[in-house]
TIMAR-82570 format. One record per residue (C-alpha): residue number from 1; residue in three letters; chain; x, y, z. Coordinates in steps of 0.02 Angstrom, whole numbers, plus 50000, padded with zeros to 5 digits. Layout:
# TIMAR-82570
PT  nr rest kette     u     v     w
PT NUM  ALA     A     X     Y     Z
...
This chain:
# TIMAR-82570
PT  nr rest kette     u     v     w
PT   1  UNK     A 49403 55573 51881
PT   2  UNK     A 49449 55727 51766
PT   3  UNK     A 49540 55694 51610
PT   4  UNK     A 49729 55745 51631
PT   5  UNK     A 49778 55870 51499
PT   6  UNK     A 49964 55846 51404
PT   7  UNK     A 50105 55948 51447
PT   8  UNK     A 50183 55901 51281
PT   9  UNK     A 50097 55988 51159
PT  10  UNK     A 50104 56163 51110
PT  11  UNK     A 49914 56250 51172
PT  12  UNK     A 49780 56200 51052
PT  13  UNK     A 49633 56323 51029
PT  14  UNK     A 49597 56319 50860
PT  15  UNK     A 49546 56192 50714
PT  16  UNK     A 49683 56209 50613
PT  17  UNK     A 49806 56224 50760
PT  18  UNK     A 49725 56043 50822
PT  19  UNK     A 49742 55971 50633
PT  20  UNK     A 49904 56004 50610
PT  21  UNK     A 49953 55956 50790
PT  22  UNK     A 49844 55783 50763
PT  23  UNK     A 49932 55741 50583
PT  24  UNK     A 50122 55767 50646
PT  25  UNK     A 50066 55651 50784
PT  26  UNK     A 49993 55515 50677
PT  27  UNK     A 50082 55410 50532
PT  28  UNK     A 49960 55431 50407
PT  29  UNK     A 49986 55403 50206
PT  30  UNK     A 49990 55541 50102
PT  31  UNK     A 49799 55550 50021
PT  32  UNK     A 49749 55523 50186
PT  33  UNK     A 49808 55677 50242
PT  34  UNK     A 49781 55757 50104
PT  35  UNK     A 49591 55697 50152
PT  36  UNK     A 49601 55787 50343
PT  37  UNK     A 49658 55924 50269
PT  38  UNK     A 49491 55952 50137
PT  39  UNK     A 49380 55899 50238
PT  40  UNK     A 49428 56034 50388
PT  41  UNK     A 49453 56146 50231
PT  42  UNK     A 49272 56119 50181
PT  43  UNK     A 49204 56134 50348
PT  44  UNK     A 49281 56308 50386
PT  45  UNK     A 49223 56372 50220
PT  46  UNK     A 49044 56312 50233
PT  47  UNK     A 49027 56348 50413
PT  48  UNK     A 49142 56498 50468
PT  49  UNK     A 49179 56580 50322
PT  50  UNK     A 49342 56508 50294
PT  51  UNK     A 49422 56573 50467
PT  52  UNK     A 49525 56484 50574
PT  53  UNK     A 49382 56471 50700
PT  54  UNK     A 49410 56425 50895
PT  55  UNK     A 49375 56247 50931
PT  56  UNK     A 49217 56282 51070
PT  57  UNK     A 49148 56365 50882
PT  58  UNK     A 49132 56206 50841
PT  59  UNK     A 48957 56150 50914
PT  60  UNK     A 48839 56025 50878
PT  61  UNK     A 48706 56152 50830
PT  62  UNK     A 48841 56201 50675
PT  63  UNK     A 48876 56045 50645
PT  64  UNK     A 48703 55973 50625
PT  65  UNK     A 48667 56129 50499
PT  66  UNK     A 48835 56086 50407
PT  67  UNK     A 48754 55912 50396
PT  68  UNK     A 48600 55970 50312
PT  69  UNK     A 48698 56076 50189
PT  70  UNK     A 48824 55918 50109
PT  71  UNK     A 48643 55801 50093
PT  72  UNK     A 48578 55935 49999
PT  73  UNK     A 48719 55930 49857
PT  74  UNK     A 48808 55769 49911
PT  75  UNK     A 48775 55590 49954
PT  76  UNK     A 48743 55513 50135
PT  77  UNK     A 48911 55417 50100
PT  78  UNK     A 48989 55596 50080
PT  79  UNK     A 48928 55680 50250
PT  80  UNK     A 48984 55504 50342
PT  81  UNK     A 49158 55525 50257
PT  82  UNK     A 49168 55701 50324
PT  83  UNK     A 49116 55662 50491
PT  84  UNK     A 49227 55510 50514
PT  85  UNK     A 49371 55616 50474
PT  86  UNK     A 49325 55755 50596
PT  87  UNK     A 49279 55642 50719
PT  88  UNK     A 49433 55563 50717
PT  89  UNK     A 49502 55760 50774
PT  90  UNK     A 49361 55777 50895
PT  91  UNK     A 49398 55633 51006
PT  92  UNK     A 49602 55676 50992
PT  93  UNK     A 49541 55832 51046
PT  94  UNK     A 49452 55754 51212
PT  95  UNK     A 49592 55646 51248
PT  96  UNK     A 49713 55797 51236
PT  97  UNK     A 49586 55888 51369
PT  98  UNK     A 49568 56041 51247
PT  99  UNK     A 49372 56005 51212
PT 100  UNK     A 49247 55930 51352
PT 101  UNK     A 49167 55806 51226
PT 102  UNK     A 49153 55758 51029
PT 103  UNK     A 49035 55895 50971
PT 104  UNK     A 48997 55758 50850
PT 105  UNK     A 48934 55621 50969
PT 106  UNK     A 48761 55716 50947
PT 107  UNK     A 48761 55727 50752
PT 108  UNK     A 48730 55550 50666
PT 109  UNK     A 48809 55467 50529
PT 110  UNK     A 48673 55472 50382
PT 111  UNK     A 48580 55328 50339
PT 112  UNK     A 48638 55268 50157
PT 113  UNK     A 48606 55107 50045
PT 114  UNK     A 48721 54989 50038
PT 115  UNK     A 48722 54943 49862
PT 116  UNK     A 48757 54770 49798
PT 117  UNK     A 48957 54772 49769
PT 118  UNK     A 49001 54764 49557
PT 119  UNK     A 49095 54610 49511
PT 120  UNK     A 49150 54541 49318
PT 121  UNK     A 49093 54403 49247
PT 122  UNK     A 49198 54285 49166
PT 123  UNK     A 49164 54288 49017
PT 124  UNK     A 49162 54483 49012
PT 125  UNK     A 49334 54458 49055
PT 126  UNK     A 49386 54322 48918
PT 127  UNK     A 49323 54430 48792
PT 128  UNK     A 49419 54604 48865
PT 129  UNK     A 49574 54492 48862
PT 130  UNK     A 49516 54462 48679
PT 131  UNK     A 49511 54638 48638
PT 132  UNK     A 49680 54663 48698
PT 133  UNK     A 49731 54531 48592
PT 134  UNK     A 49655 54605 48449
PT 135  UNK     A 49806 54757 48439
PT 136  UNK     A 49953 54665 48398
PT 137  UNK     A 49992 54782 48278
PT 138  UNK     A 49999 54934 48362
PT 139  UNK     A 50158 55012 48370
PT 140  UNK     A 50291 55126 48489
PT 141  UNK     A 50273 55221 48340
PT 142  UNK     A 50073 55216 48311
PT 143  UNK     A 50008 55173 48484
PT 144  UNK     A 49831 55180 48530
PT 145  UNK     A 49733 55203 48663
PT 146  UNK     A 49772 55013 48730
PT 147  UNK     A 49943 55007 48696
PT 148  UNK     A 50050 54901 48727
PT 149  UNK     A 49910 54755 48748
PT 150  UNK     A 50033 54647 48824
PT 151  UNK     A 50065 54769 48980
PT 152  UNK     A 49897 54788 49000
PT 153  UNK     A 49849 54599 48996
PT 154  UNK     A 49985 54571 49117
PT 155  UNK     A 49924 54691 49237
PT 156  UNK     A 49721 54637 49209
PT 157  UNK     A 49776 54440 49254
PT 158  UNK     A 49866 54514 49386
PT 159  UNK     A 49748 54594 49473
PT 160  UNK     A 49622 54448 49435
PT 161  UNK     A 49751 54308 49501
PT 162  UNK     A 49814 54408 49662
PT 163  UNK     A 49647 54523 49698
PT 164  UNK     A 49796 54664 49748
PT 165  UNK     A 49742 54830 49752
PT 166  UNK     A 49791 54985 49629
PT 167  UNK     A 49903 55060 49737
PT 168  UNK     A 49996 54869 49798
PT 169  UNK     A 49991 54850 49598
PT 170  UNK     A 50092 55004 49569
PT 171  UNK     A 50225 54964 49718
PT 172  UNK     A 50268 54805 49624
PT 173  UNK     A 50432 54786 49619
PT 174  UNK     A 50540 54661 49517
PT 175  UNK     A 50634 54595 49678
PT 176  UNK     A 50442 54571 49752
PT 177  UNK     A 50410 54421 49641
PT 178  UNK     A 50490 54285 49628
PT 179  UNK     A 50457 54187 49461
PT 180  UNK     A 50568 54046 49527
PT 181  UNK     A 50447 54004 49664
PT 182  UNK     A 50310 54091 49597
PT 183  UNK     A 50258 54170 49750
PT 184  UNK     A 50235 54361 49762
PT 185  UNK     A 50279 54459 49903
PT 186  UNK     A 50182 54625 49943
PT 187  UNK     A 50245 54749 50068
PT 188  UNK     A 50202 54846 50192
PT 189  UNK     A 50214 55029 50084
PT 190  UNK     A 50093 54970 49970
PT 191  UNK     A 49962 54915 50107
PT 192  UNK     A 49824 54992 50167
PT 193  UNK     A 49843 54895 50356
PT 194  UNK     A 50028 54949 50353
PT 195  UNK     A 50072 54732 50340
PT 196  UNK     A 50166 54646 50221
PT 197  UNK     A 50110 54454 50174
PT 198  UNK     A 50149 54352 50023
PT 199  UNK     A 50048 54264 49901
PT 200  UNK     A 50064 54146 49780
PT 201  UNK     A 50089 54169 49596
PT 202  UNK     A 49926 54088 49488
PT 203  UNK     A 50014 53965 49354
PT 204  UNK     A 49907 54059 49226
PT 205  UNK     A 49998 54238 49266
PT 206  UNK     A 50176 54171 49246
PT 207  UNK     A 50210 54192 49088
PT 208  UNK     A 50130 54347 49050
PT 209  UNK     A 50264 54416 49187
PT 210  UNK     A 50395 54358 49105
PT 211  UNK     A 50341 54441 48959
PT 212  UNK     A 50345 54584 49059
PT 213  UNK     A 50519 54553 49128
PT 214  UNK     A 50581 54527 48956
PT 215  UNK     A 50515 54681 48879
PT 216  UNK     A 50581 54798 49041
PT 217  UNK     A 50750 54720 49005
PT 218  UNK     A 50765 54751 48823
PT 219  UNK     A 50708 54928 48876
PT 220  UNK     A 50864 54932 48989
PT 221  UNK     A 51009 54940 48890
PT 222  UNK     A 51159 54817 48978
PT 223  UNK     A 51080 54806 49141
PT 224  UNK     A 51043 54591 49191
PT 225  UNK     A 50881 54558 49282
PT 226  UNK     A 50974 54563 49469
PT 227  UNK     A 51006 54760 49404
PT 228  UNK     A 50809 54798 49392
PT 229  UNK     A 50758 54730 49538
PT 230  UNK     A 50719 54896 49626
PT 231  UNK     A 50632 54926 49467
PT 232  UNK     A 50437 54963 49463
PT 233  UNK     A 50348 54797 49368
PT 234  UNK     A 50219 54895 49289
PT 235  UNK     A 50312 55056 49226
PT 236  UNK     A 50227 55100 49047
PT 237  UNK     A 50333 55247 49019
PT 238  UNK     A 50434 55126 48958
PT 239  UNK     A 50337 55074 48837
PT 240  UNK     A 50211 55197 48799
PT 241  UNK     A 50276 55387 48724
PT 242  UNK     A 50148 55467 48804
PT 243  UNK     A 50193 55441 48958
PT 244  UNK     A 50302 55552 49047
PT 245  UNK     A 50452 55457 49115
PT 246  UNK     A 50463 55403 49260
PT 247  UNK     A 50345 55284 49380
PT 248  UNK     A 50163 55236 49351
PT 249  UNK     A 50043 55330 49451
PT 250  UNK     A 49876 55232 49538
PT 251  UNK     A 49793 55374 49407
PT 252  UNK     A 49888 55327 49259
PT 253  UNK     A 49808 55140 49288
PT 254  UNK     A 49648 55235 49353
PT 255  UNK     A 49644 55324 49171
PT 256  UNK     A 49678 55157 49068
PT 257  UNK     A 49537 55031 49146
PT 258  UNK     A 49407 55217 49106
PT 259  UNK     A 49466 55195 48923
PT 260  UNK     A 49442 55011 48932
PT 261  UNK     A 49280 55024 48986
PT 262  UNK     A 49218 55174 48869
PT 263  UNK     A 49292 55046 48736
PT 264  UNK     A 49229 54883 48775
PT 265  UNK     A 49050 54944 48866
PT 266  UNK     A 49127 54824 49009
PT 267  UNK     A 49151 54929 49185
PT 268  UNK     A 49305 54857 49246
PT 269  UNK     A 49441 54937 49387
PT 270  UNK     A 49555 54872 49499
PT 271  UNK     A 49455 54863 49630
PT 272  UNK     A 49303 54772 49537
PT 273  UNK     A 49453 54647 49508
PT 274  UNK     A 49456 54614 49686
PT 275  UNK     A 49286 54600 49723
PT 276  UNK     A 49269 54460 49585
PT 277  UNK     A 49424 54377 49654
PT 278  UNK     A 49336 54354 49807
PT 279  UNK     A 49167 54306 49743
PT 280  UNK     A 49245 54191 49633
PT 281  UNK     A 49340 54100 49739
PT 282  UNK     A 49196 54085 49853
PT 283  UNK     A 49093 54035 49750
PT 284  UNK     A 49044 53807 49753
PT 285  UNK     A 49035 53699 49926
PT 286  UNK     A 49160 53739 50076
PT 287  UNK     A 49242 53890 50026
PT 288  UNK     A 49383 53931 50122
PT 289  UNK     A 49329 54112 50198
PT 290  UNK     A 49506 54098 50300
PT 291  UNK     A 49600 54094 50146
PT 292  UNK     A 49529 54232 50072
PT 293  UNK     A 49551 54344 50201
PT 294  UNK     A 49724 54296 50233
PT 295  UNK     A 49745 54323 50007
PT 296  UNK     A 49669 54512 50009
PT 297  UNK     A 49746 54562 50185
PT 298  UNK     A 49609 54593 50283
PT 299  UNK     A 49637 54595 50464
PT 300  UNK     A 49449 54579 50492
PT 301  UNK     A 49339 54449 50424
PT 302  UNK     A 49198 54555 50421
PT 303  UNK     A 49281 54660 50276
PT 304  UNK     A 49307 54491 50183
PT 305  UNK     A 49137 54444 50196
PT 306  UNK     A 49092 54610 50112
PT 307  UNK     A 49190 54582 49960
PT 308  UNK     A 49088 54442 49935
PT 309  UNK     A 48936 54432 49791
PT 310  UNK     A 48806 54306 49793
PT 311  UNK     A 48708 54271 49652
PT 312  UNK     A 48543 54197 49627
PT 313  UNK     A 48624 54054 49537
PT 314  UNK     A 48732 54006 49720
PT 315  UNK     A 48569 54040 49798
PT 316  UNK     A 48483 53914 49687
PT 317  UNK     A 48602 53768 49721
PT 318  UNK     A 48591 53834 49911
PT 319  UNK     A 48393 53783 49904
PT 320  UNK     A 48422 53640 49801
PT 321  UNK     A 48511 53569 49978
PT 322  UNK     A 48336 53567 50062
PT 323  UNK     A 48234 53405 50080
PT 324  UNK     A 48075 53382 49962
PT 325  UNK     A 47926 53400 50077
């Protein structure tokens, strides 16, 4: 049976013409079009010149000799990045009728290594709590470069106790936690599945929250806590003068945890937070796999099992299970 071709759509015949026809179809977040968009820009400028090429230009032959040309300055990890984006255009592209097949059904992904994922070890993060601790007397007036060290505790121990990512961090809300019930409610703008779930609020993070609550609303003049609850949690342009005012950016925190580590000699980001969340938590007899994926959002267990580290240690008290022969 032939494919049926939509009478919806305004012609497609070129690459930019199907891009921008595939993006106003699809919800997507703003990096990741921002993504479609340089990776078709770095295809047309590597392969055709930078032109606006047809879409039958587009043939596996190219493709396969575009392949060659990222591994030679790029990673395998790269290229597959690029082609799952394109790919993603290909096949609307056959489902639309405009192209026969995926020009990219013939080109493979490129074999890569998975590494071992990067976790923090406990005590590496005692002693970068220490640290923190250690500039008390840094002021509004005579900040440095991890001022003020009880934001950036507060938003360390939150990523540790939650295992939320940089971007869920930022989207924090006052009226998102609730210090009553201590349970922490993360929505849908801030997730990469497009869900919203809730979580519950470590005893340990509590009152480094409410440190943060108190500091926001001496920062805001008259206004009672029910006024800031469409407030950002984590907004250091309150607190910080070298921050421009407004909202704090996924770079902003990005930026901070770079300085941390160039300071400390620990690497630490959000997302290392979440991998040791996970590994942690995982970590002794019966862990509860369920719960974990239900506490970082995954819709797929498979990702959950991913974040998780083993260490030779675990694997040590796995053997130490066997009988003696």
């Amino acid at each position: 049976m032939e494919k049926s071709q939509r009478t919806d759509i305004v012609p497609i015949s070129s690459i930019h013409e199907l891009l921008n026809q595939y993006l106003s179809e699809n919800l997507l977040r703003p990096a990741s079009v921002h993504n479609y968009r340089s990776v078709v820009a770095m295809m047309t400028r590597e392969c055709f010149d930078g032109l606006d090429i047809s879409l039958t230009e587009v043939t596996p032959e190219k493709l396969a000799a575009w392949r060659t040309t990222v591994l030679e300055r790029a990673s395998p990890a790269t290229w597959n990045n690029y082609r799952r984006h394109l790919s993603a255009l290909f096949n609307y592209a056959v489902m639309l009728g405009v192209l026969p097949q995926n020009p990219l059904k013939r080109v493979r992904s490129a074999p890569s290594t998975r590494k071992k994922k990067r976790t923090i070890a406990p005590q590496e993060l005692t002693n970068l709590i220490k640290l923190l601790d250690q500039h008390t007397e840094e002021s509004h007036s005579n900040p440095g470069l991890l001022f003020p060290h009880w934001f950036w505790r507060a938003a360390i121990k939150t990523l540790y106790y939650t295992g939320i990512r940089r971007r869920q961090l930022v989207n924090l809300n006052w009226q998102d936690i609730d210090l009553t019930t201590r349970v922490i409610h993360l929505r849908a703008s801030g997730s990469k599945t497009h869900r919203e779930w809730q979580i519950p609020m470590a005893d340990e993070l509590v009152a480094d929250l409410e440190e943060v609550l108190r500091h926001t609303l001496a920062h805001s003049g008259n206004q009672s806590q029910e006024d800031i609850l469409g407030r950002q949690v984590f907004q250091i342009s309150l607190f910080h003068p070298r921050y421009k005012h407004g909202l704090m950016t996924e770079a902003q925190l990005s930026g901070f945890f770079r300085r941390l580590s160039e300071h400390s000699g620990v690497r630490i980001s959000s997302h290392r937070m979440r991998h040791t969340l996970a590994t942690e938590l995982m970590r002794g007899e019966n862990p509860d796999i369920k719960g974990v994926q239900s506490l970082l959002g995954h819709t797929d267990i498979r990702v959950t099992l991913g974040y998780i580290e083993t260490d030779v240690s675990q694997l040590r008290h796995l053997m130490g299970r066997l009988r003696p022969i």
